[in-house]
N, C-alpha and C positions, 0 to 999 in steps of 0.2 A: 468367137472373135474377141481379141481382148479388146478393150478402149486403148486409143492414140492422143496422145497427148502434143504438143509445138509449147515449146521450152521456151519463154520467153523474157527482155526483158526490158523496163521505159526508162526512156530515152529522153529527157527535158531540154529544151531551147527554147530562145527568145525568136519570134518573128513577129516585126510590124510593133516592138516595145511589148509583146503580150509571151507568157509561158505556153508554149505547149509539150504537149505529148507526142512519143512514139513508140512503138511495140516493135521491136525487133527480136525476131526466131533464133535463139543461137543453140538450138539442139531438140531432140525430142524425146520422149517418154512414154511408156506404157504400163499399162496395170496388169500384172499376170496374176499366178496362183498363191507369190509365196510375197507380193505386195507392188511396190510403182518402181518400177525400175527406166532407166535413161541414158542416153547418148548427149555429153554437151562437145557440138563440133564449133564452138566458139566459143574465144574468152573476151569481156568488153575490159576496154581499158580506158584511162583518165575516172576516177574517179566513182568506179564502180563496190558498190557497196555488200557486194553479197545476194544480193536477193533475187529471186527470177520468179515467176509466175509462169502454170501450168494453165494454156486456155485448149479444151477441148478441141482437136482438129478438125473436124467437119466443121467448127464454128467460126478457122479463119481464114484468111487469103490464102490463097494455094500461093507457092514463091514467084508461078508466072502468074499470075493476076495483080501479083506487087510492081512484077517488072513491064506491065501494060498500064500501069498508073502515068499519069500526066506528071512531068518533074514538077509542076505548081505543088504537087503532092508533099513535097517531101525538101527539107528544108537543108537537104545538101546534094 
């Protein structure tokens, strides 16, 4: 079984005068035989600089356990 990758990328805002972070999934990836190959089903825009980060799948929220998060969660 290859490894699975969530294609990801952070998301910066102000809440409460303070920076924070967000990780948003916009595709995914895996590692086969001939190296990491990927699906991006989303493009960020305003100010998106290029860069995404690959965090192992078993290590994050599956998309319904995002969408069972409290809206306090999430700053839009």
């Amino acid at each position: 079984m290859s490894t699975r990758f969530n294609v990801s990328v952070k998301k910066t805002y102000i809440q409460n005068g303070e920076e924070k972070s967000a990780w948003r999934q916009i595709g995914v990836a895996w590692e086969g035989e001939k190296g990491i190959s990927g699906i991006i089903e989303s493009v960020p825009t305003g100010g998106w600089d290029g860069r995404f980060v690959l965090f192992p799948a078993d290590k994050q929220e599956s998309p319904s356990q995002r969408r069972n998060a409290s809206k306090d969660d999430y700053p839009f």
